[in-house]
N, C-alpha and C positions, 0 to 999 in steps of 0.2 A: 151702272152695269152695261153691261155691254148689248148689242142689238145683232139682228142675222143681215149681213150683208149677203147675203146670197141664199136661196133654197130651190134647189131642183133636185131632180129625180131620176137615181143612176143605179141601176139595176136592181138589189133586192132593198135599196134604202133610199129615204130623204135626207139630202147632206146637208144641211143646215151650217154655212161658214157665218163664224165670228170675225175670223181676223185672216187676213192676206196670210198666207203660207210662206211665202218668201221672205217674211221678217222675222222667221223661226230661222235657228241653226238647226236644231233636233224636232222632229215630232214622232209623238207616240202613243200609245194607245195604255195608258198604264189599268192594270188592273185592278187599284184602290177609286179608281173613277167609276167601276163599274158597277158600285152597289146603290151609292146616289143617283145614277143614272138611270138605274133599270126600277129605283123605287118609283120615277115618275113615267117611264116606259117600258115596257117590258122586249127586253130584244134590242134595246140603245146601245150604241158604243160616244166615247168620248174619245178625241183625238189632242193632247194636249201640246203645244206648245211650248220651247224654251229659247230667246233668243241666246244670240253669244255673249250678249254684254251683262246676263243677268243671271241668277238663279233664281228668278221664277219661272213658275210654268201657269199658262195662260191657254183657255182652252182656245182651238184653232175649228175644229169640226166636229159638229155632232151628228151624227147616224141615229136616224127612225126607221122603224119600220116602214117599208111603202103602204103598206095596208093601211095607215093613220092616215094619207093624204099627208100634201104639200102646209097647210096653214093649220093645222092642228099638228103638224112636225113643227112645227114654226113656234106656236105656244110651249107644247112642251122641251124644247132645246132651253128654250128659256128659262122656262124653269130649273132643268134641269143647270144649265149653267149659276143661276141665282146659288144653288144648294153648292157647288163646287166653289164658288170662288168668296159666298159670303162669309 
């Protein structure tokens, strides 16, 4: 499973990246993301990823509420990632 290389804090959210953005062709926010997402946070978004060479999608960035703090964003992207991609 994947881990957060990055987690900082940009305006009403904590951006939790998984994966470098530039290895993506497409990213997007799909809307079948958002109910596993918001079952471990409420107010989450998921940002998935597709490169060009593939059809899959891979999440790229997950949005927390800033109100969770930076390291309990950190947990639950995690989780929330485990529920998407297991």
């Amino acid at each position: 499973m994947a881990s957060p290389t990055k987690v900082e804090t940009e305006d009403e959210y904590v951006h939790v990246r998984f994966r470098d953005p530039d290895q993506f062709e497409t990213i997007r926010t799909p809307d079948w993301a958002e109910k596993p997402a918001r079952s471990v946070s409420d107010g989450s978004e998921v940002r998935m990823g597709k490169a060009a060479d593939s059809d899959d999608w891979k999440v790229e960035t997950v949005l927390i509420q800033k109100e969770v703090g930076e390291d309990k964003a950190a947990e639950q992207a995690e989780e929330i990632v485990e529920k998407i991609e297991s």
